[in-house]
C-alpha positions in Angstrom: 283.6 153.9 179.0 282.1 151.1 177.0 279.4 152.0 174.1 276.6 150.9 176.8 277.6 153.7 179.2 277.9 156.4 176.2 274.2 155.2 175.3 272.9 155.4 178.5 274.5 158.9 179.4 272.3 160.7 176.4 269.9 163.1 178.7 267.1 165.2 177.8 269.3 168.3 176.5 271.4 166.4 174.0 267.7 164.8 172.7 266.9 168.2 172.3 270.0 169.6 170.5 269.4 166.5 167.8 266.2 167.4 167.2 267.4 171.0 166.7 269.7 169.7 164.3 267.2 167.8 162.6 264.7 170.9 162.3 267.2 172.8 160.8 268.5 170.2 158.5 265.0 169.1 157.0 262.5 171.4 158.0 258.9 170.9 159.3 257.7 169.6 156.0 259.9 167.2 155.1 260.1 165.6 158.9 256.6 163.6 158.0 257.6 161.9 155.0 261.2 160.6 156.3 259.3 159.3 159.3 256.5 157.7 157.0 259.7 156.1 154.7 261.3 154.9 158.0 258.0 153.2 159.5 257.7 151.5 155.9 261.2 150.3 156.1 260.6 149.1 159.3 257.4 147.1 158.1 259.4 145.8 155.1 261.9 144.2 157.0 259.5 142.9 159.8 257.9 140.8 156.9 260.6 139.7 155.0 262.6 138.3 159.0 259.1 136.3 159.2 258.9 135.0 155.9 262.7 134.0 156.1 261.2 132.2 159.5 258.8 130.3 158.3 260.9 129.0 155.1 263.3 127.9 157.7 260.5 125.9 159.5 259.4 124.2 156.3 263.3 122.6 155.8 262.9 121.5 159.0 
């Protein structure tokens, strides 16, 4: 099985024992805050991908 297949075999109940895992690992309260660090991550590295863009367009 390639890495594709393995990815697209993930059903319902093994979403549901990860997010078990990830209850009892962090708890309620701390779930918020790594999602808040995660979407500010994501937002970082949106902006710096199109500042490296436009750079590249103003050598050209």
């Amino acid at each position: 099985m390639t890495a594709l297949h393995i990815f697209l075999a993930i059903g319902p109940w093994q979403i549901a024992i990860v997010v078990m895992v990830v209850l009892l690992l962090f708890g309620g309260k701390k779930i918020p805050e790594l999602m808040r660090g995660l979407g500010s991550g994501i937002k970082e590295f949106k902006d710096a991908s199109k500042e490296d863009d436009k750079l590249e367009e103003n050598k050209e």
